[in-house]
C-alpha positions as CSV (number, residue, x, y, z in Angstrom):
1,X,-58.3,17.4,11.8
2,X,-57.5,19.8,8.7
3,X,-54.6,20.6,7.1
4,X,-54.8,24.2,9.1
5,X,-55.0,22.8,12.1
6,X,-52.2,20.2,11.1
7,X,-50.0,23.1,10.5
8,X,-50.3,25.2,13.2
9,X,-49.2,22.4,15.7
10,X,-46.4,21.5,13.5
11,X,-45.5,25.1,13.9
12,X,-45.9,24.8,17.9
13,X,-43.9,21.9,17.6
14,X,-41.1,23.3,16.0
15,X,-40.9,26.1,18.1
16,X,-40.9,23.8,21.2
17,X,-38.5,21.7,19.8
18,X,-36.0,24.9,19.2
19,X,-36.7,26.0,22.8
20,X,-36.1,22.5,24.2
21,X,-32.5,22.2,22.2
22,X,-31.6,26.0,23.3
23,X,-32.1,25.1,27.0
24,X,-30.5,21.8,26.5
25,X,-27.3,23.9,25.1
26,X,-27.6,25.5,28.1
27,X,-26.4,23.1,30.0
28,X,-24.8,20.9,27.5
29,X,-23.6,19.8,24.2
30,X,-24.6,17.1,22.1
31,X,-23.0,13.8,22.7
32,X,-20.6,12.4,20.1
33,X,-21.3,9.0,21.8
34,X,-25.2,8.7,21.5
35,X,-26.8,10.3,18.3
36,X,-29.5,12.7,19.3
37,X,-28.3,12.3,22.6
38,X,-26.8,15.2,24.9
39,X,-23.9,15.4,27.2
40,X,-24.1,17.6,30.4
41,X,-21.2,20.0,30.6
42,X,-19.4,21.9,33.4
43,X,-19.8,25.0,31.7
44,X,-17.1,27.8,31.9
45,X,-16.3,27.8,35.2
46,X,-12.9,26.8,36.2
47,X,-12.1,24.7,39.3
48,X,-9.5,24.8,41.7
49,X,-9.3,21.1,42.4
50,X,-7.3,21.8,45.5
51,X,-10.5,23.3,46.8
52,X,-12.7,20.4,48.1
53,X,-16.1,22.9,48.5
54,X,-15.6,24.5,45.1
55,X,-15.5,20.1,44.1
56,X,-18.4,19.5,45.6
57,X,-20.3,22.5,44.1
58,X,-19.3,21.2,41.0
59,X,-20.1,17.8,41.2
60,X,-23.6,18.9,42.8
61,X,-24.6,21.6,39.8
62,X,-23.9,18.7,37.2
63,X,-25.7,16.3,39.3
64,X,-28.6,18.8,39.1
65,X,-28.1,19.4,35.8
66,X,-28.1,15.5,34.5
67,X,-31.3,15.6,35.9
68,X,-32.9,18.8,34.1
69,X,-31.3,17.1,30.7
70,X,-32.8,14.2,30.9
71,X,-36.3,15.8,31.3
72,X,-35.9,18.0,28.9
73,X,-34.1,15.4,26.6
74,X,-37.0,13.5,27.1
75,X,-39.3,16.3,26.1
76,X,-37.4,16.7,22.9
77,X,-38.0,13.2,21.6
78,X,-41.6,13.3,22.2
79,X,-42.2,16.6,20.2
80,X,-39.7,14.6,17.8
81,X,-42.0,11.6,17.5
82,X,-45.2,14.2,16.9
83,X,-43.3,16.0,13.4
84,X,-42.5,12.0,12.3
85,X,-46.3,11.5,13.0
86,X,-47.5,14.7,10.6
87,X,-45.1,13.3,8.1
88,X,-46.7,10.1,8.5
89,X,-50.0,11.4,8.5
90,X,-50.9,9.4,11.9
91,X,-50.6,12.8,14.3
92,X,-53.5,13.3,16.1
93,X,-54.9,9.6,16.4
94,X,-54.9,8.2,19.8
95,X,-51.9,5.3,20.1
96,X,-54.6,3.2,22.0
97,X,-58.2,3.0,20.4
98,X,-57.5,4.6,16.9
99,X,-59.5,7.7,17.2
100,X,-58.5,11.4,17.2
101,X,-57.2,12.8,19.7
102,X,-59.2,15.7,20.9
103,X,-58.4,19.1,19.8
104,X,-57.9,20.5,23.2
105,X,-55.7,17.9,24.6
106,X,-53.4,18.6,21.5
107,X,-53.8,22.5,22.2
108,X,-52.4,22.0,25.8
109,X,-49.8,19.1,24.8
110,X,-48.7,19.1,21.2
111,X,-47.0,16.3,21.2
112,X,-50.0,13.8,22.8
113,X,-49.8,10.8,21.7
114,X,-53.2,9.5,23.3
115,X,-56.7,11.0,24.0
116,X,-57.7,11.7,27.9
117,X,-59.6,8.5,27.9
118,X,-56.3,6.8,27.3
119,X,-53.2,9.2,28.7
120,X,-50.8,8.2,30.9
């Protein structure tokens, strides 16, 4: 792989990680407990906790929430552990056998840290 080519994903990868930590803001904040971490929030809705339905709505939008953070949380600290790799200089060598990872798989997943032969 060339330096062109090197730059270009770390360019996709940036922009993914922006678009990853703007949708995480979304529905959260980072956590002051768990660096790099992210807390999901109730937003800026008020609830009248004498109503029981407005609760329950509450309860069930952060549950769904939790869920959407932790997959995009997840998201973020792969495209994370690709920049360390450029800086490394190991991004774009398969995690498994050694070899580089095929041009295409990186095209379609950035942050790839095997070939086909070897995804999971």
């Amino acid at each position: 792989m060339n330096k062109r080519d090197i730059e270009k994903f770390k360019k996709l990868l940036l922009t993914e990680s922006n678009q990853l930590e703007e949708e995480l803001n979304g529905i959260g904040q980072k956590s002051s407990s768990a660096p790099g971490g992210w807390e999901v929030t109730t937003g800026d809705m008020k609830v009248d906790t004498a109503d029981d339905n407005e609760m329950a709505d509450k309860f069930e939008e952060l549950e769904d929430n939790a869920g959407i953070a932790n997959k995009l949380e997840g998201q973020l600290n792969e495209v994370k552990a690709a920049l360390e790799r450029i800086e490394k200089g190991t991004y774009g060598t398969c995690e498994t056998c050694g070899k580089p990872i095929e041009i295409e798989r990186l095209e379609a997943n950035p942050s790839a840290r095997n070939s086909i032969k070897h995804k999971h």
